[in-house]
N, CA and C atoms as an extended XYZ file, in Angstrom:
582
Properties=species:S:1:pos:R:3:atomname:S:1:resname:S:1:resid:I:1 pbc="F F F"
N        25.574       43.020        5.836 N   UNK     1
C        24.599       42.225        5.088 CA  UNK     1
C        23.211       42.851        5.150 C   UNK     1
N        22.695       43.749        6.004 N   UNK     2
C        21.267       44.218        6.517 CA  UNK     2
C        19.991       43.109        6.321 C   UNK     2
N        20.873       41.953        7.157 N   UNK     3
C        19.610       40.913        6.503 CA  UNK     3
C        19.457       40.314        7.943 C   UNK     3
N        18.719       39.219        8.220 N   UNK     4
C        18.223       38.649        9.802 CA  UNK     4
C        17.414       37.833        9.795 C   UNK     4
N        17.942       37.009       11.031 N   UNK     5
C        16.473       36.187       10.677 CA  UNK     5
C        16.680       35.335       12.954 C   UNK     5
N        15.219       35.443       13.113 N   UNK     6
C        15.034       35.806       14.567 CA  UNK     6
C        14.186       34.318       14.437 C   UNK     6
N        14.237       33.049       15.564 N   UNK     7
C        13.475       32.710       16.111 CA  UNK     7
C        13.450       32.790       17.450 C   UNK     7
N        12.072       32.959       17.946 N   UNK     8
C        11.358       33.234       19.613 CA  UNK     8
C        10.523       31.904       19.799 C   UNK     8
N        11.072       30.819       20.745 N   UNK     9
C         9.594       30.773       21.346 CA  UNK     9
C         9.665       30.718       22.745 C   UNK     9
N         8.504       30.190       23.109 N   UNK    10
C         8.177       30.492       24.497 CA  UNK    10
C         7.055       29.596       25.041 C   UNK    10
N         6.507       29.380       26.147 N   UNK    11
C         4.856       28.362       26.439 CA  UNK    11
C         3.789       28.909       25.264 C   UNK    11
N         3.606       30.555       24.833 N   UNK    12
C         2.863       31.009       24.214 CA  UNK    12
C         2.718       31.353       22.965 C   UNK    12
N         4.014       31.503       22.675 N   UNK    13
C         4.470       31.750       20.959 CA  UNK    13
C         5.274       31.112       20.391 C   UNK    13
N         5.517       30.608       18.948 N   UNK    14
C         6.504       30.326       18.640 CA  UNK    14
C         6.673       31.423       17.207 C   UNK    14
N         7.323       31.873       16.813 N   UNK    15
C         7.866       32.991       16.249 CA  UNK    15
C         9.153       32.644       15.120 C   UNK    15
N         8.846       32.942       13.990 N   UNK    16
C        10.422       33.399       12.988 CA  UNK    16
C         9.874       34.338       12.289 C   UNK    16
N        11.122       34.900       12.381 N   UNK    17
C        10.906       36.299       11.362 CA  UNK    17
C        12.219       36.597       10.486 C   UNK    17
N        11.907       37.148        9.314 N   UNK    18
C        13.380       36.944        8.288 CA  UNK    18
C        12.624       38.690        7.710 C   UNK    18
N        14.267       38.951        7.639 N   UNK    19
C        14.291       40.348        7.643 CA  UNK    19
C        15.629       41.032        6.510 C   UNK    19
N        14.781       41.716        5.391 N   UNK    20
C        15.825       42.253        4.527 CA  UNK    20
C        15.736       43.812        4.483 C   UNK    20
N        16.660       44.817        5.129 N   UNK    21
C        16.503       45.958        5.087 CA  UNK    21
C        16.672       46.660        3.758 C   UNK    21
N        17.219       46.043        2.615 N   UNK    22
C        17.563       46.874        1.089 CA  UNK    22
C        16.656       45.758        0.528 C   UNK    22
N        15.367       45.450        0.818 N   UNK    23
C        14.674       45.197        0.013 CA  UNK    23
C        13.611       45.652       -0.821 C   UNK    23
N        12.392       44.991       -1.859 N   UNK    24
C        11.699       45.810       -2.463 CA  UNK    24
C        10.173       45.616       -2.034 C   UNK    24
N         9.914       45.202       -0.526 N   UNK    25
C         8.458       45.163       -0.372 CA  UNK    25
C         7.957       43.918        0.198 C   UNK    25
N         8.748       42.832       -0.383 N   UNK    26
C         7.794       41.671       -0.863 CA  UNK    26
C         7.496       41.466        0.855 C   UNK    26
N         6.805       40.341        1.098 N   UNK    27
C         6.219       39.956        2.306 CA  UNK    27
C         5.454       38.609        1.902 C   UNK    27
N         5.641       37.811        3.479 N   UNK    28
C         4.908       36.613        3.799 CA  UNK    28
C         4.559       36.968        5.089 C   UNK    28
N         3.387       37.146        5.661 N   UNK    29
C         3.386       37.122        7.028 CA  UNK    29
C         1.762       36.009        7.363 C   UNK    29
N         2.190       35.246        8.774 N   UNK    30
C         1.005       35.056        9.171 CA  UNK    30
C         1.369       34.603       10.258 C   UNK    30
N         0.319       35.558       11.443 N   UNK    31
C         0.570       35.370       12.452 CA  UNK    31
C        -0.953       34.712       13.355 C   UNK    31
N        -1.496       34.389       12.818 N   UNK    32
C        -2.880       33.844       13.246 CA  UNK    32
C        -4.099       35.280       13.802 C   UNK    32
N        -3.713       36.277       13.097 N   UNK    33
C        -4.705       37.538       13.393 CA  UNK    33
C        -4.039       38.221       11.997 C   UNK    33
N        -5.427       38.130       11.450 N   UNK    34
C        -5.793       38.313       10.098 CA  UNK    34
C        -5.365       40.368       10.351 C   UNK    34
N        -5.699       41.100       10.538 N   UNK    35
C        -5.938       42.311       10.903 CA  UNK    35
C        -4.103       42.550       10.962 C   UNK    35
N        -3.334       41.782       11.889 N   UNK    36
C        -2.074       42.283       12.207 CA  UNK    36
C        -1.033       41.817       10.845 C   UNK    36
N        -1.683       40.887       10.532 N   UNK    37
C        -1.025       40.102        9.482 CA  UNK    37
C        -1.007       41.446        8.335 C   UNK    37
N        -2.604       41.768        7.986 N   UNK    38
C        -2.695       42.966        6.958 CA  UNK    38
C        -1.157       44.378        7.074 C   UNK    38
N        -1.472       44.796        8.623 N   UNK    39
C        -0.740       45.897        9.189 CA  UNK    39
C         0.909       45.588        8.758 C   UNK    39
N         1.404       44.504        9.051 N   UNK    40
C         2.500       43.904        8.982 CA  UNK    40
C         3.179       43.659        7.156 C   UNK    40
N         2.235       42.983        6.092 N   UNK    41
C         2.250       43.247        4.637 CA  UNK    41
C         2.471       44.500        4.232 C   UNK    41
N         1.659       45.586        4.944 N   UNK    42
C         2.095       46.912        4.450 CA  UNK    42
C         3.169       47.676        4.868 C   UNK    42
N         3.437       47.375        6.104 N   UNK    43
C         4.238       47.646        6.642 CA  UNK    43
C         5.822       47.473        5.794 C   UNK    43
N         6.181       46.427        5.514 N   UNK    44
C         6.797       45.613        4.564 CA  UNK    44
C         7.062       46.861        3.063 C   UNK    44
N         5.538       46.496        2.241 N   UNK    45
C         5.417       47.083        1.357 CA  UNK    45
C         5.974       48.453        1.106 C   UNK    45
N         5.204       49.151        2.332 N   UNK    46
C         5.772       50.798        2.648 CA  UNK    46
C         7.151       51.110        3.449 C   UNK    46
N         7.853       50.077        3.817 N   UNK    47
C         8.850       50.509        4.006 CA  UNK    47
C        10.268       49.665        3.338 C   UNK    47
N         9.662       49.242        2.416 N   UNK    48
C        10.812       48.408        1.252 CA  UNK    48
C        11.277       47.650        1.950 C   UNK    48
N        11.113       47.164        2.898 N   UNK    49
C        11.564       45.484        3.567 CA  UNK    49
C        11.194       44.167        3.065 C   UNK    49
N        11.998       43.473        2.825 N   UNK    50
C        11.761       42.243        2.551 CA  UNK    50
C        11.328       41.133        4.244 C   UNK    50
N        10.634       40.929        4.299 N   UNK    51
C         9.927       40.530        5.627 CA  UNK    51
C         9.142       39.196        4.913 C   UNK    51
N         9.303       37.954        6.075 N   UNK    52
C         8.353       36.430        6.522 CA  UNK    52
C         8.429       36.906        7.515 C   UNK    52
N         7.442       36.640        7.904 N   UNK    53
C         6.720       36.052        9.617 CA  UNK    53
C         5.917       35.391        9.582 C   UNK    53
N         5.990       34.080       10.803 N   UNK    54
C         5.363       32.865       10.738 CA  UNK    54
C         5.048       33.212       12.589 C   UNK    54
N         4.263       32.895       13.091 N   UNK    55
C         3.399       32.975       14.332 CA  UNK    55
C         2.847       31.921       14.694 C   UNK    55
N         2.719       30.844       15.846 N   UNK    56
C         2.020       30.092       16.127 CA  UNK    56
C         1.759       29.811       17.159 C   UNK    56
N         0.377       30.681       18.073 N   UNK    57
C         0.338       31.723       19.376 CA  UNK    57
C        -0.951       31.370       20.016 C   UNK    57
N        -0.947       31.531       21.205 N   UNK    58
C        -1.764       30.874       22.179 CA  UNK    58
C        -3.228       31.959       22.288 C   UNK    58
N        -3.563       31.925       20.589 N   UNK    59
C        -4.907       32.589       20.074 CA  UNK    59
C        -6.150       32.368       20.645 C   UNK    59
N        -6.314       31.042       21.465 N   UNK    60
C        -7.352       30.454       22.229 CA  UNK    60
C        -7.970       31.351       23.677 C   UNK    60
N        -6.530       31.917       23.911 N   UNK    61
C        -6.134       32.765       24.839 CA  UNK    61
C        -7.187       34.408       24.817 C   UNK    61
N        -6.267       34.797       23.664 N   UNK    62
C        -6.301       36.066       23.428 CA  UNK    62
C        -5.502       36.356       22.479 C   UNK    62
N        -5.373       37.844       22.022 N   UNK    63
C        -4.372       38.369       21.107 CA  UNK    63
C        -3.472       38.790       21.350 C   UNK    63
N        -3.481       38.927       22.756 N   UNK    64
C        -2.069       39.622       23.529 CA  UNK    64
C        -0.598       38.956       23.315 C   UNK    64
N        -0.544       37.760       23.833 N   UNK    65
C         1.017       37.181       23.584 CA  UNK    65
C         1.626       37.218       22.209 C   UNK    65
N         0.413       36.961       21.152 N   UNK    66
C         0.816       37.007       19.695 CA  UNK    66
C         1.383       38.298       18.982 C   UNK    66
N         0.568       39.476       19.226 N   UNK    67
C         0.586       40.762       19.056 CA  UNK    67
C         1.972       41.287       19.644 C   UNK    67
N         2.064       41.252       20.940 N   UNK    68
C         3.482       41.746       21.811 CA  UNK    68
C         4.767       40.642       21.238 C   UNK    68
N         4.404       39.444       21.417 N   UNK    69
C         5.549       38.470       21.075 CA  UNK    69
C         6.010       39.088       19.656 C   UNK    69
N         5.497       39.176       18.513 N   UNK    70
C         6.026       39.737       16.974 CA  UNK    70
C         6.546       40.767       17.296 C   UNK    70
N         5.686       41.927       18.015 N   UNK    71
C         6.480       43.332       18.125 CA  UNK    71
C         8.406       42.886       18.778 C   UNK    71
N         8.091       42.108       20.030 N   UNK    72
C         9.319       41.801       20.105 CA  UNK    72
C        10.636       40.962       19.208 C   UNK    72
N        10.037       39.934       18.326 N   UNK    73
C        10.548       39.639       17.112 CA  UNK    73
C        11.011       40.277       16.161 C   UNK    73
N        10.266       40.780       16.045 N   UNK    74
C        10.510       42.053       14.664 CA  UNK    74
C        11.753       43.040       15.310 C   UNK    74
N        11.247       43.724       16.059 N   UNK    75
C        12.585       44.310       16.830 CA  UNK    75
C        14.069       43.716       16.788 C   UNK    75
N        13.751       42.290       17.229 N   UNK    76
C        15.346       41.536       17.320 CA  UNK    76
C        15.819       41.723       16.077 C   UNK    76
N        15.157       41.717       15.250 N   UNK    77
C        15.495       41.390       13.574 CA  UNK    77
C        16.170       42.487       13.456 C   UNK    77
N        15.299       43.277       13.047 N   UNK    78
C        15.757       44.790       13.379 CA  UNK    78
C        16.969       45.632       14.086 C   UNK    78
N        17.154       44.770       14.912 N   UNK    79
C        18.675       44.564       15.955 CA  UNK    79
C        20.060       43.860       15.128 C   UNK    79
N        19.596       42.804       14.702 N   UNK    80
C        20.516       41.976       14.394 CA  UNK    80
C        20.976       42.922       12.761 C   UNK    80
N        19.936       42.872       12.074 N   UNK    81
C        20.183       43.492       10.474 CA  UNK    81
C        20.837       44.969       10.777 C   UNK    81
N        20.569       45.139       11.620 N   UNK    82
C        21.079       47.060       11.593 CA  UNK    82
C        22.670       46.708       12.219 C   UNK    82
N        22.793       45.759       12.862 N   UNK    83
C        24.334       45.723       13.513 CA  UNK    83
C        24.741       46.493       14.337 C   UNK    83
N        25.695       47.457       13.804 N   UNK    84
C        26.810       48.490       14.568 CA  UNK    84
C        25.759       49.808       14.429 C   UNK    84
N        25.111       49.604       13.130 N   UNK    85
C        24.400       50.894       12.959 CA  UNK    85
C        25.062       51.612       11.949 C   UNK    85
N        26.482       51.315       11.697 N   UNK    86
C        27.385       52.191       10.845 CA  UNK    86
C        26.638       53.060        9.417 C   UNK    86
N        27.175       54.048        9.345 N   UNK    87
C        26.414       54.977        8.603 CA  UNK    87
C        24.969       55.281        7.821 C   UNK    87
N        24.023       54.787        9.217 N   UNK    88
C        22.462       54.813        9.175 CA  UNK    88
C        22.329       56.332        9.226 C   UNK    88
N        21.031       56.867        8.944 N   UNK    89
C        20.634       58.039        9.415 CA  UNK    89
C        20.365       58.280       10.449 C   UNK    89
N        19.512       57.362       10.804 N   UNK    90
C        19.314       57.417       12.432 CA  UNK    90
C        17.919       58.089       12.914 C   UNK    90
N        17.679       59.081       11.930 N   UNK    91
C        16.147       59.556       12.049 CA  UNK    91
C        15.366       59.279       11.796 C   UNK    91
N        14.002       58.948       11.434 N   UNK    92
C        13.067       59.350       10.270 CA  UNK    92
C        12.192       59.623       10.998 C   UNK    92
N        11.387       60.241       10.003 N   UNK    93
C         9.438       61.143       10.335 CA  UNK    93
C         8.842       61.143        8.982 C   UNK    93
N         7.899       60.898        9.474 N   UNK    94
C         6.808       60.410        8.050 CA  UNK    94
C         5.445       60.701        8.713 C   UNK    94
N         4.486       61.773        8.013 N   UNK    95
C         3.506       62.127        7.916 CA  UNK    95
C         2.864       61.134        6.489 C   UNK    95
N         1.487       60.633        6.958 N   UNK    96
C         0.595       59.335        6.308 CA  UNK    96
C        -0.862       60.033        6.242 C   UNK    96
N        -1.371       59.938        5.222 N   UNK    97
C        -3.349       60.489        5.348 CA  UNK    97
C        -2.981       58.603        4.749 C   UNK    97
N        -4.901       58.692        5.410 N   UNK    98
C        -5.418       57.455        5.011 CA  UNK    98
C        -7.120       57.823        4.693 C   UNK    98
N        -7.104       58.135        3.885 N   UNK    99
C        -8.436       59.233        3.235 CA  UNK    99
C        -8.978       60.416        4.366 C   UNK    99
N        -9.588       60.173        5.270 N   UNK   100
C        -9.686       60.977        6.547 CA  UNK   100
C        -8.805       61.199        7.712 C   UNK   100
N        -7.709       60.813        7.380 N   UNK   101
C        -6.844       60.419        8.880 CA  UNK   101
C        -5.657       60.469        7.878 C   UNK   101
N        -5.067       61.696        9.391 N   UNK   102
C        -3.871       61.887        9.343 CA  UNK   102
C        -2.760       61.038       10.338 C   UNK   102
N        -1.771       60.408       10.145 N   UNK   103
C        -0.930       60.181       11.239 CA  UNK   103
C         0.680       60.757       11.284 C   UNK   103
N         1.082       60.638       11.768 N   UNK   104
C         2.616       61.265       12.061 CA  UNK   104
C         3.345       60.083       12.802 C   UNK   104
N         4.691       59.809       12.480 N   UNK   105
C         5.369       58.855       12.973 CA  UNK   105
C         6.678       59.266       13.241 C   UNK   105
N         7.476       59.405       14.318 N   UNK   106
C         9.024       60.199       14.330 CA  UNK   106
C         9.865       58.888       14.523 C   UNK   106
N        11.158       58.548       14.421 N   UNK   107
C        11.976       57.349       14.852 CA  UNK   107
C        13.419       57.960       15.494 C   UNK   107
N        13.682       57.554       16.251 N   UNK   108
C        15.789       57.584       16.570 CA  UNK   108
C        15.907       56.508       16.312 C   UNK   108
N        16.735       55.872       16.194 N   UNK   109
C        17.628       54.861       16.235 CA  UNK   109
C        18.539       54.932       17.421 C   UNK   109
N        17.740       55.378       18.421 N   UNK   110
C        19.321       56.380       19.345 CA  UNK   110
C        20.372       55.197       20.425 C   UNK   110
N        19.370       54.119       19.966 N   UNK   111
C        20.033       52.857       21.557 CA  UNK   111
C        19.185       52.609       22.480 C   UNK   111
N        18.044       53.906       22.976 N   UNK   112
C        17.947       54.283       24.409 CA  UNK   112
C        16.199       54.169       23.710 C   UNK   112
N        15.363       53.234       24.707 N   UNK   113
C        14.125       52.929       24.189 CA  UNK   113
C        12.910       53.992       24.744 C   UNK   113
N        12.172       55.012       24.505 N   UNK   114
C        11.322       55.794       24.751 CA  UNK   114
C        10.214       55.964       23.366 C   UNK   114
N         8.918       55.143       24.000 N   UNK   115
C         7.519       55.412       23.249 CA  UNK   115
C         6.599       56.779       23.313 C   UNK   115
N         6.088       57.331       22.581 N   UNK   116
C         4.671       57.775       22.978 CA  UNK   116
C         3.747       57.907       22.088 C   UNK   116
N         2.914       57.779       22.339 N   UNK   117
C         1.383       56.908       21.452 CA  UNK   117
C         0.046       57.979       21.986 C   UNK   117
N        -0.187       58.653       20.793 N   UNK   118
C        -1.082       59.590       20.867 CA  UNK   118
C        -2.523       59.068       19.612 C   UNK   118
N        -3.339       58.353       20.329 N   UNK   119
C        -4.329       57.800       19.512 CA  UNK   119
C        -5.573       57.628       19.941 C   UNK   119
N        -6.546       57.888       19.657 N   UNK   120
C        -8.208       56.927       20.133 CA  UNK   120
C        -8.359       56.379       18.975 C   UNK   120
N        -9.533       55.085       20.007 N   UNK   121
C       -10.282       54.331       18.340 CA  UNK   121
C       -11.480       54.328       19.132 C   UNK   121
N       -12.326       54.107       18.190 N   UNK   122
C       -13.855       54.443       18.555 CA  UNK   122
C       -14.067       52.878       18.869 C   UNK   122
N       -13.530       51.693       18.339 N   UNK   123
C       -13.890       50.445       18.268 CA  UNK   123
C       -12.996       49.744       19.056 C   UNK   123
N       -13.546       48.588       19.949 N   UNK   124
C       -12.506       47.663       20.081 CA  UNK   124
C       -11.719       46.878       19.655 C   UNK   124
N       -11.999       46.282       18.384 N   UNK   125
C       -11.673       45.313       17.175 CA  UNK   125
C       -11.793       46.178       16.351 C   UNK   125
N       -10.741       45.889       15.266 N   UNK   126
C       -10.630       45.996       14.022 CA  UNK   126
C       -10.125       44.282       13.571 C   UNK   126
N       -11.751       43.606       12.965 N   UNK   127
C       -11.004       42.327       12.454 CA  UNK   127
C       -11.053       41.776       13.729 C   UNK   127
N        -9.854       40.930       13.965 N   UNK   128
C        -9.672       40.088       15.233 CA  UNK   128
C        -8.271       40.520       15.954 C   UNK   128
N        -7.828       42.091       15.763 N   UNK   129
C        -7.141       42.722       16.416 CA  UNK   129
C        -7.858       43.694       17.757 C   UNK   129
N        -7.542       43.254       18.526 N   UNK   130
C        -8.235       44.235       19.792 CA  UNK   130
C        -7.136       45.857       19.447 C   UNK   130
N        -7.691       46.862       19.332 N   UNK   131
C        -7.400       48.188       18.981 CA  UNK   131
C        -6.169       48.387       20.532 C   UNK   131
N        -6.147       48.200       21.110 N   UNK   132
C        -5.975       48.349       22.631 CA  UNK   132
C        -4.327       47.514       22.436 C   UNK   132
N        -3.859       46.474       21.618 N   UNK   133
C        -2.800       46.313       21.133 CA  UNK   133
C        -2.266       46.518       20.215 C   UNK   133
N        -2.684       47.641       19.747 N   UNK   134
C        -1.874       48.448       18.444 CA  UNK   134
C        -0.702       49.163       19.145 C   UNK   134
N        -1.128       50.172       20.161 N   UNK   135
C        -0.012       50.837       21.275 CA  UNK   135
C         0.804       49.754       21.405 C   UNK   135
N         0.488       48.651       22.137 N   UNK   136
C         1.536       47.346       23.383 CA  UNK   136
C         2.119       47.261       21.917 C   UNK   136
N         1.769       46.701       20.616 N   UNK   137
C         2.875       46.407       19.588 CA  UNK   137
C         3.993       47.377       20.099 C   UNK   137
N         3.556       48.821       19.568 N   UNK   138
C         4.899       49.377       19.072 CA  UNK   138
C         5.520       49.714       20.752 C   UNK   138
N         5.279       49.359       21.671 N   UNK   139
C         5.989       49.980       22.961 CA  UNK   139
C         6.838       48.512       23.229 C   UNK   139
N         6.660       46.863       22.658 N   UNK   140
C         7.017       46.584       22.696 CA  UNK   140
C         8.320       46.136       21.784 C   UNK   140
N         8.240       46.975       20.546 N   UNK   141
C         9.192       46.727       19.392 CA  UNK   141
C         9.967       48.211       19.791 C   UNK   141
N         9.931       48.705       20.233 N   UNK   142
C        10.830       50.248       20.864 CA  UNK   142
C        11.628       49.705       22.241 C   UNK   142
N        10.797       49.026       22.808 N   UNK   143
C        11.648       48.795       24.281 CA  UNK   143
C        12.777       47.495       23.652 C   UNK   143
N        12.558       46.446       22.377 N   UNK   144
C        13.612       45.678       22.107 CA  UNK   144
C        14.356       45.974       21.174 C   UNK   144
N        13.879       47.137       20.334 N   UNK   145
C        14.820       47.851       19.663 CA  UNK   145
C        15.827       48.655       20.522 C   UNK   145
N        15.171       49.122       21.103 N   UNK   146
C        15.953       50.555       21.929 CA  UNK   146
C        16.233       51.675       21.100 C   UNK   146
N        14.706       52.063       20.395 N   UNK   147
C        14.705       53.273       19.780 CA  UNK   147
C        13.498       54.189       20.417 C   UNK   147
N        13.645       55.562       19.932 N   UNK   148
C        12.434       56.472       20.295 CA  UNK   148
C        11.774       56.285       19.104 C   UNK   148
N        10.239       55.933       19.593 N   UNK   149
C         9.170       56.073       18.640 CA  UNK   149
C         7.777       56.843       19.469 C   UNK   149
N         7.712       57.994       18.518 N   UNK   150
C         6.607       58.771       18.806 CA  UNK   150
C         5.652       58.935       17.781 C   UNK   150
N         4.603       58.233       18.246 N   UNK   151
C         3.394       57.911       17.192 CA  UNK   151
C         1.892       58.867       17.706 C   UNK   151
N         1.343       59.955       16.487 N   UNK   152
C         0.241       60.215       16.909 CA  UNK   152
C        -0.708       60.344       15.855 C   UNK   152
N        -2.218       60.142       15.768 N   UNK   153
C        -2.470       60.226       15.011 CA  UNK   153
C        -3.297       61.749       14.789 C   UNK   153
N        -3.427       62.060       13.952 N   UNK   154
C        -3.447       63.889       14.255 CA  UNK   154
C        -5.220       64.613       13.932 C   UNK   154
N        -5.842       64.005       13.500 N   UNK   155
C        -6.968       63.588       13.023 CA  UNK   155
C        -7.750       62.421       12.081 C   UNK   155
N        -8.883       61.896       12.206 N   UNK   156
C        -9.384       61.294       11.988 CA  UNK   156
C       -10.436       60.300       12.695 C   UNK   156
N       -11.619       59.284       11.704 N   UNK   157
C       -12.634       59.133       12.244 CA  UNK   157
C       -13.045       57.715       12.220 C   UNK   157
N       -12.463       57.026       11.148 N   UNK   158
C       -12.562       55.412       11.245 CA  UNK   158
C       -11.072       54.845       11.693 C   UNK   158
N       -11.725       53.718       12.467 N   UNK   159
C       -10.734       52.946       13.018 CA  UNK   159
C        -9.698       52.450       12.094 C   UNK   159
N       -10.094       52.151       11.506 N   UNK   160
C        -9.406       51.021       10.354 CA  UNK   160
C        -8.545       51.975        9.648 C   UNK   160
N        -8.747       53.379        9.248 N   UNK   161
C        -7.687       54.075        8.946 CA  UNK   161
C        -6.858       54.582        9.063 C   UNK   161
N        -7.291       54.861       11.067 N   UNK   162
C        -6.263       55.519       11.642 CA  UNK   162
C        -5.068       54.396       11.971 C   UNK   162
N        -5.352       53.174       12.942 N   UNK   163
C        -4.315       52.198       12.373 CA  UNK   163
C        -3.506       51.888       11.506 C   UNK   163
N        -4.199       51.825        9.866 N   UNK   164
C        -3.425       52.051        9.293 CA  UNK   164
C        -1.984       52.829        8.865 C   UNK   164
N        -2.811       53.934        9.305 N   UNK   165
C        -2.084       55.741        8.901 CA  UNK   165
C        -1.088       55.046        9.596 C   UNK   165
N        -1.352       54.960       10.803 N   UNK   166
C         0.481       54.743       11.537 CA  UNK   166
C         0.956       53.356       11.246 C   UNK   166
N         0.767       52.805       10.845 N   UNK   167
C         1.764       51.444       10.231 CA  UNK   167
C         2.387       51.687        9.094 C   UNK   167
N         1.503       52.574        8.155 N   UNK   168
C         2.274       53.257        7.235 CA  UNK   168
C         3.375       54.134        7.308 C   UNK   168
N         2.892       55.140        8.096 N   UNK   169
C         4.179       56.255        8.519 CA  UNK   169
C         4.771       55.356        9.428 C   UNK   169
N         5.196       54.792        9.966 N   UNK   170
C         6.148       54.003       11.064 CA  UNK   170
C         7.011       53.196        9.839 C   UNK   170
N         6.503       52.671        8.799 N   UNK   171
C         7.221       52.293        7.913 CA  UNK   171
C         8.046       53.085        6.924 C   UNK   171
N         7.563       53.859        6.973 N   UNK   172
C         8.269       55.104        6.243 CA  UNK   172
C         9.038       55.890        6.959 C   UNK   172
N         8.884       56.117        8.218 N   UNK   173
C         9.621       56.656        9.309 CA  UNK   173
C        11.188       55.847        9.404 C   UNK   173
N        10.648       53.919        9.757 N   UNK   174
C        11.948       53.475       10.128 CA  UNK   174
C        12.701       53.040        8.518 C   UNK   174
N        12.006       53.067        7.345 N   UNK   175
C        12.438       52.993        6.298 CA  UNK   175
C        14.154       53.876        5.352 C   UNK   175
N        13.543       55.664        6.396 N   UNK   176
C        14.133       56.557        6.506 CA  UNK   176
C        15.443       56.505        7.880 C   UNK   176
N        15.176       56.100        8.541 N   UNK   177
C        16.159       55.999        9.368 CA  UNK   177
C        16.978       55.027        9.605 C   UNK   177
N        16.509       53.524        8.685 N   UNK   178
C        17.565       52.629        8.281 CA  UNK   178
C        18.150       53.085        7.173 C   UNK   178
N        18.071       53.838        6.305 N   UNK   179
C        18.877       53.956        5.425 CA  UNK   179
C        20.578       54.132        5.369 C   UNK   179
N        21.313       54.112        4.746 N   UNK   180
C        22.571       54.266        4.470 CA  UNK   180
C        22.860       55.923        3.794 C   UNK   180
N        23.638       56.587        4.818 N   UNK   181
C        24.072       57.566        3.941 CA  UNK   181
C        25.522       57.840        4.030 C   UNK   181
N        26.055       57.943        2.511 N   UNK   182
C        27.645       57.837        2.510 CA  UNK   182
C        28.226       58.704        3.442 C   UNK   182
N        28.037       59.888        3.461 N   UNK   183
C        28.362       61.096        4.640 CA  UNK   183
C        28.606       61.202        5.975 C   UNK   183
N        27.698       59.914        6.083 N   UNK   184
C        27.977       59.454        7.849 CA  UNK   184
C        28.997       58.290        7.754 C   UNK   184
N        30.223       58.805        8.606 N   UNK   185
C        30.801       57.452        8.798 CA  UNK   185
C        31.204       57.520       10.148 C   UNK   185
N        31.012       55.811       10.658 N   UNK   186
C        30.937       55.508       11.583 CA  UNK   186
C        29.090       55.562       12.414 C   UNK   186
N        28.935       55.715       13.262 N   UNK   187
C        28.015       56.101       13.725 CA  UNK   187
C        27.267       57.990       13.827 C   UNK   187
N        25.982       57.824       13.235 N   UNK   188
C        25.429       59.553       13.850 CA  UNK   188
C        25.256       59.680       15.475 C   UNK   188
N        26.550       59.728       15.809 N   UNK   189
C        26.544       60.244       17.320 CA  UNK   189
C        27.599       60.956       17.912 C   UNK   189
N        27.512       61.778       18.916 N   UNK   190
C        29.309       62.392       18.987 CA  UNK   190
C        29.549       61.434       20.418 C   UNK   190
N        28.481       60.709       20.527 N   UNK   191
C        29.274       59.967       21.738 CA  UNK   191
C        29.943       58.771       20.982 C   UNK   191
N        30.198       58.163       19.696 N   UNK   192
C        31.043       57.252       18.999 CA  UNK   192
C        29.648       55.837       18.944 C   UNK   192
N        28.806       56.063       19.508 N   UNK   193
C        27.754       54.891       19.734 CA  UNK   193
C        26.410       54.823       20.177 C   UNK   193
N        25.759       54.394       19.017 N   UNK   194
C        24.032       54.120       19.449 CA  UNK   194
C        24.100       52.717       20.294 C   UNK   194
């Protein structure tokens, strides 16, 4: 079906997320941080997912539980819609400019969860996103996926673009590595399993 749909809650979050991997973009998201909400629409957009997310997070707090809690949501989804994995690619890499800024995004699908996050921001906020949970997102949607994601951004000078750059290529990255290709059957692995 490549479709899903995840609720989380917890004392701090409450969470659904609905997830179409052969979709054409569309998006609903709101997670009570205007900034992640943006990241998350494009995300969507640029990687042909059909994606809702609804958030209702202990913002009084901070941005932390909200920010990490989705990354972990999104992941489950991501879990559930991909299944067995059966004849995914399993890779993708996607190079992103965002007028001055370059980013690079690599993906496995491999099972086995390993991040690395090569970035500065000159700012603490972008919006009402603390910059400082852009990383915790994706280390927490890799450790509940259980994929390798290696994110860097390769140059550039405003905040707001370099963020971008990699939400874009990460969407285009896992866009590419959910795909279906007839050629693979069964799983891309010679051990029989991601």
């Amino acid at each position: 079906m490549r479709k899903s749909s995840i609720k989380r809650k917890t004392k701090e979050t409450d969470i659904s997320v609905t997830l179409e991997l052969n979709g054409s973009g569309q998006s609903s998201v709101s997670t009570g941080i205007g900034f992640l909400d943006h990241m998350l629409d494009l995300f969507a957009k640029h990687g042909l997912f059909d994606l809702t997310v609804t958030c209702k997070g202990d913002l009084h707090v901070d941005d932390h539980h909200t920010t990490e809690d989705v990354g972990i949501a999104l992941a489950g989804a991501f879990v559930k819609a991909l299944g067995e994995k059966k004849g995914i690619t399993r890779y993708g890499t996607a190079y992103v400019p965002m007028d001055e800024t370059l980013a690079r995004c690599v993906v496995d699908l491999s099972g086995r969860s390993a991040m690395v996050f090569h970035a500065d921001f000159n700012r603490k906020k972008v919006g009402d996103l603390s910059t400082e949970m852009v990383e915790h997102f994706f280390q927490s949607f890799a450790e509940n996926l259980k994929a390798n994601i290696h994110i860097e951004v390769l140059y550039g000078k405003n905040t707001h673009h370099k963020i971008e750059a990699i939400f874009k290529s990460f969407a285009r990255a896992m866009r590419q590595a959910c795909e279906i290709d007839p050629r693979v059957k069964g799983v891309l692995s010679t051990k029989g399993s991601l």
